[in-house]
N, C-alpha and C positions, 0 to 999 in steps of 0.2 A: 640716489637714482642709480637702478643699476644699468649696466651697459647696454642688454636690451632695448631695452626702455631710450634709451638714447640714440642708441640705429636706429627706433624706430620712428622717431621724431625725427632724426635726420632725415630720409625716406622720406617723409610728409612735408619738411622745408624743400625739398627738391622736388615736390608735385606740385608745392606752390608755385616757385620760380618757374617750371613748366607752364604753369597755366600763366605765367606772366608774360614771358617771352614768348609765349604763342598767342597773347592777344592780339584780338585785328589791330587795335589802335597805334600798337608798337610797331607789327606787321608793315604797316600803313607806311610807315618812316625808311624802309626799306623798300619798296615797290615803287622805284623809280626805273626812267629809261635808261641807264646806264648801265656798261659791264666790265667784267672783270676778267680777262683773257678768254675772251666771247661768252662766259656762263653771264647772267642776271644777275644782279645786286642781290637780289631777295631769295634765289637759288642758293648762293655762297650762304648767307645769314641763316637758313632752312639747315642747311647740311652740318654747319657747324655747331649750331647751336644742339642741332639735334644729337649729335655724336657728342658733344660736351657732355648735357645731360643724361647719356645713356653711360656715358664713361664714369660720371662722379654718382649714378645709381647703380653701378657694378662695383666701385669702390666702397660703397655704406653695405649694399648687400654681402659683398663678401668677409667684410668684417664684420656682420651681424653671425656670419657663417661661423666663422672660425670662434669667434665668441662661443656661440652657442652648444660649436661640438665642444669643445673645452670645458666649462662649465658642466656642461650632462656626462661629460668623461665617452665619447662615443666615438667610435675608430678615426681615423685618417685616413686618407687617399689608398696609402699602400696597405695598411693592415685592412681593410675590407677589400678590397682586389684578394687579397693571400686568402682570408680566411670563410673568404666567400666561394675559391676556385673549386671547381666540379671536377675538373680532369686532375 
């Protein structure tokens, strides 16, 4: 299996989990009267969850990245800045 191939399975486990933790039924379990330094139970559980998931889909994407420049042999941050500069 190559690594590709494995970011990108990883990526698709993480749209799962997405579509799980954003199901109403779960949702449901959180959307009580209660709060948590006056936000909403279900506000806290929205935000975190949501920052989780965006944090551990920048962590597969960007090691799909570096994978991939690696592999094809294609610049880095600073050799394409240098060898791309006009002025």
């Amino acid at each position: 299996m190559s690594a590709r191939s494995s970011a990108g399975e990883r990526l698709v486990a993480l749209f799962l989990l997405g579509l799980l933790i954003f199901n109403p039924p779960l949702l449901s379990i959180f959307a009580v009267d209660q709060f948590i330094a006056g936000v909403p139970v279900l506000y806290i559980y929205l935000f975190t969850t949501w920052s989780c998931l965006l944090g551990l889909v920048g962590v597969a994407a960007r090691g799909q990245s570096v994978r991939t420049t690696a592999v094809n042999g294609g610049p880095t941050g600073g050799e394409f800045a240098s060898s791309h500069d006009s002025t």
